[in-house]
N, C-alpha and C positions, 0 to 999 in steps of 0.2 A: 689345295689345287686352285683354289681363286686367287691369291697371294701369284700363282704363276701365270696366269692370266691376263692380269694385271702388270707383269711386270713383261711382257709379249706386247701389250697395248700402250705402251710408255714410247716406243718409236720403230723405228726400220731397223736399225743398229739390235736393238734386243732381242727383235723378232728370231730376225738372220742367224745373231747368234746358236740361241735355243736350234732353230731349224735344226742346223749346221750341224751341230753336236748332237741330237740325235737321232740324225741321218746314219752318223759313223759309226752306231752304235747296234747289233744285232738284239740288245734288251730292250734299249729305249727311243726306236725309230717307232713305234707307235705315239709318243709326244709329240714328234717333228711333222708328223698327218695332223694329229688333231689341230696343233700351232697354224698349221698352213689350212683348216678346214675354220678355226676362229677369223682367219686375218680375213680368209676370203668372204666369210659370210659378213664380218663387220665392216668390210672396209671395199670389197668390190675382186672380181676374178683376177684382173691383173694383176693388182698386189700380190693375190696367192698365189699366182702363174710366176711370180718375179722369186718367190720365195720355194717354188716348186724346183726351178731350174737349177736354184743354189745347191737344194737337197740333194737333187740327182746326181751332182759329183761324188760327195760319198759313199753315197749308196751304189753307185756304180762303181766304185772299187772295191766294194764288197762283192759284190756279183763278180766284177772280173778274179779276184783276189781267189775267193772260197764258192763259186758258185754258187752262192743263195740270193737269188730272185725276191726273195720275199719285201726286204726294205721297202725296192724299188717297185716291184708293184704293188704295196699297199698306200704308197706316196702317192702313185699316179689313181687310184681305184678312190682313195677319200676325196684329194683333190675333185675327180669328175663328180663324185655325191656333192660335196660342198658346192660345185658350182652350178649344178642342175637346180640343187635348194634355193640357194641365193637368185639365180635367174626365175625360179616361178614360184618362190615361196610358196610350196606344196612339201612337206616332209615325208606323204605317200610317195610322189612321182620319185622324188631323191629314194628311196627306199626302193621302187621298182628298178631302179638301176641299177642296183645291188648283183640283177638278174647279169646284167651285160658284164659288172667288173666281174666277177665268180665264173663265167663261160669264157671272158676274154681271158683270166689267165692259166685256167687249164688247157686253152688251147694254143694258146703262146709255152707256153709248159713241153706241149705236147710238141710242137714246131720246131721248138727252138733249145729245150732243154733236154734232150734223150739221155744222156749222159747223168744229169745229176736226178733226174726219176730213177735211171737204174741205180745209181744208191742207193736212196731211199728205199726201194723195193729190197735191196739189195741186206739193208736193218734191219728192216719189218721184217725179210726172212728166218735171219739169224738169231733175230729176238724169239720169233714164234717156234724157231726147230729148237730153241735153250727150253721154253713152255712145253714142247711135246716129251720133252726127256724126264722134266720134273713131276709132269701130271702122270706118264707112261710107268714110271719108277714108282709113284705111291697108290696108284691104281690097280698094277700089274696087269694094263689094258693097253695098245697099242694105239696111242691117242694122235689122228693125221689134224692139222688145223689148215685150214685153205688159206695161200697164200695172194697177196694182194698183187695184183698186174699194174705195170706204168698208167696206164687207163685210170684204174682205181684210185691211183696215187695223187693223179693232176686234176681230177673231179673233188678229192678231198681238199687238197690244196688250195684251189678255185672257191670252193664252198668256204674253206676257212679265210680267205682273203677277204672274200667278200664280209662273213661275217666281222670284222676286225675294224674293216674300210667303215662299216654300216655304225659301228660301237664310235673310231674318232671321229665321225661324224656328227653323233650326238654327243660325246664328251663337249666339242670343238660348241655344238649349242648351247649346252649348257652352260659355259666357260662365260658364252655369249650372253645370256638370260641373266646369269649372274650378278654381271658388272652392270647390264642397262635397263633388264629388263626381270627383276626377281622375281619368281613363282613360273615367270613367262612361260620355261622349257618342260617346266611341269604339264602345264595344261595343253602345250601343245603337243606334249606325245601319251597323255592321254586320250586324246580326242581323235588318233589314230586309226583310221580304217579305210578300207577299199572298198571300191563299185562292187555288188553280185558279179559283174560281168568280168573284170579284171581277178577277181576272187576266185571265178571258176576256171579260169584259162590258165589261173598260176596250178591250179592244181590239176586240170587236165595235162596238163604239159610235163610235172611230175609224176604222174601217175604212168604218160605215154613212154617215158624217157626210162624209171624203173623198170617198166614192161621189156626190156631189152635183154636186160639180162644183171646177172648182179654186177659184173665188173661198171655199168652206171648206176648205180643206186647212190651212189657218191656223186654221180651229178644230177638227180630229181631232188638232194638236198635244197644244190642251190634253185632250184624252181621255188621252192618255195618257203627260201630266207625270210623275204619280205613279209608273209603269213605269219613265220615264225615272231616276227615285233610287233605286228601287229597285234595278234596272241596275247603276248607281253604287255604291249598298252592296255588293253583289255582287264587284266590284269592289275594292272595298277588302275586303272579306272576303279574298278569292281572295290578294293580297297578303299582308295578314297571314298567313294558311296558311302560304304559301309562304318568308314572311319576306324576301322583295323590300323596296329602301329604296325613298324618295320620288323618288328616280329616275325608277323604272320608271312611276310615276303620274302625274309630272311630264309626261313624253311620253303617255302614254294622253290625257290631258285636251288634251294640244296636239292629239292624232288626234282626235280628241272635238270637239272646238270649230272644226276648220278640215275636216271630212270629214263630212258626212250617212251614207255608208253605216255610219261607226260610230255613231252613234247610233239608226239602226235595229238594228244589233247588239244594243245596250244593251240597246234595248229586249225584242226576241225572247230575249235571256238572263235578263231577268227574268219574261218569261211562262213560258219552261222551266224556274229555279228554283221558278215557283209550284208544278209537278207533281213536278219530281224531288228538290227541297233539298237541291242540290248541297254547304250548306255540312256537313249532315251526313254527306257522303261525304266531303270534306276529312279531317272530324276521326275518321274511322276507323280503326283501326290497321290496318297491311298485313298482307295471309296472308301468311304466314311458313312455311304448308306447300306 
């Protein structure tokens, strides 16, 4: 990955290239966000505004082409993170933004895409009524599964955008750390965390938002994405302290990814990090009396 990085940082011509191609690509338009989230953090918003413009021709022949949105707003969702970073060099504030890409594009979804959410819903039906027949048949129980509404769909959508935008963002620092600054992207997202007060308001707000009813529970996710990294920092913080290998993260991220109750973990350990700042308890030396 550094090898491509490197070969994006060689001039304008290379950059465009990479952009470009995988822009047109529905696998590998998450490269052509990070490429444009490296150029702009290393090199200034225009540059990656100039490289932004180019993507959006392909990617908006995808959208026209096949209706899938996705490319193009995860282009536009990394670009606005990379450029909030790079203007205040804060990787929280770029992280709370996460909040605005993930709500702008379910409701641009919602606005502007009726037609291809009824698809999607339209899947998720067909896959879940093939599920009721299979578990109905070896159960000999009449098994109903609730089906997901356009609602549901642009909230998940939204939440996964953002998370995606939130990932080539940090790939695109990393990329950046790499080349100028090694160790750098390490230590700056371990040292991840938010105010009490911004800490409580992400979670008041998911909490207010789930209260609705379930068809938003897919949007109190994205409340509180930003929680969700912070978590994560946390996380590898905690590690590093303790000087645990990639082992031990190995399997966290597999509990992580295949169990819900950890990732509510996550998240309530980074609203407690917001009040206690556990990492500077880590790094205290022991009473020794």
């Amino acid at each position: 990955m550094k090898s491509l990085a490197e070969f994006v940082m060689r001039g304008r011509f290379q950059a465009l290239l990479l952009v470009v191609a995988g822009a047109g690509s529905l696998m590998f338009c998450w490269i052509s966000a990070a490429v444009i989230a490296l150029v702009t953090l290393r090199k200034g918003t225009a540059q990656g505004a100039w490289l932004l413009l180019w993507a959006l021709l392909p990617a908006g022949v995808l959208l026209y082409a096949f209706g899938d949105s996705g490319p193009l707003t995860l282009l536009l969702g990394t670009m606005l993170l990379a450029a909030v970073l790079r203007e205040t060099v804060s990787l929280s504030l770029a992280l709370l933004c996460s909040v605005v890409v993930g709500v702008g594009t379910g409701l641009v979804l919602i606005a502007f895409g009726g037609e291809f959410l009824q698809q999607v819903v339209t899947i998720f039906s067909d896959f879940l009524a093939q599920l009721e027949q299979q578990v109905s048949s070896q159960s000999e129980q009449n098994v109903v599964l609730a089906r997901p509404t356009a609602v549901q769909v642009a909230g998940l959508m939204g939440a996964g955008n953002a998370a995606v935008s939130v990932l080539c963002l940090l790939l695109g620092r990393y990329w950046q750390a790499a080349l100028y600054n090694p160790s750098g992207f390490g230590d700056e997202f371990r040292q991840l965390r938010f105010a009490p007060a911004i800490a409580g308001v992400l979670a008041l707000i998911a909490v207010g938002v789930a209260s609705l009813g379930v068809e938003y529970r897919t949007w109190a996710v994205i409340g509180v994405m930003p929680l969700n990294f912070a978590g994560l920092a946390l996380v590898h913080a905690r590690v590093k302290a303790r000087g645990q290998g990639t082992g031990w993260l190995t399997g966290f991220y597999l509990a992580w990814l295949l169990f819900d109750p950890v990732k509510m973990m996550v998240v309530f350990a980074a609203i407690a990090d917001s009040w206690f700042d556990f990492r500077q308890r880590w790094q205290q030396p022991p009473d020794t009396n």
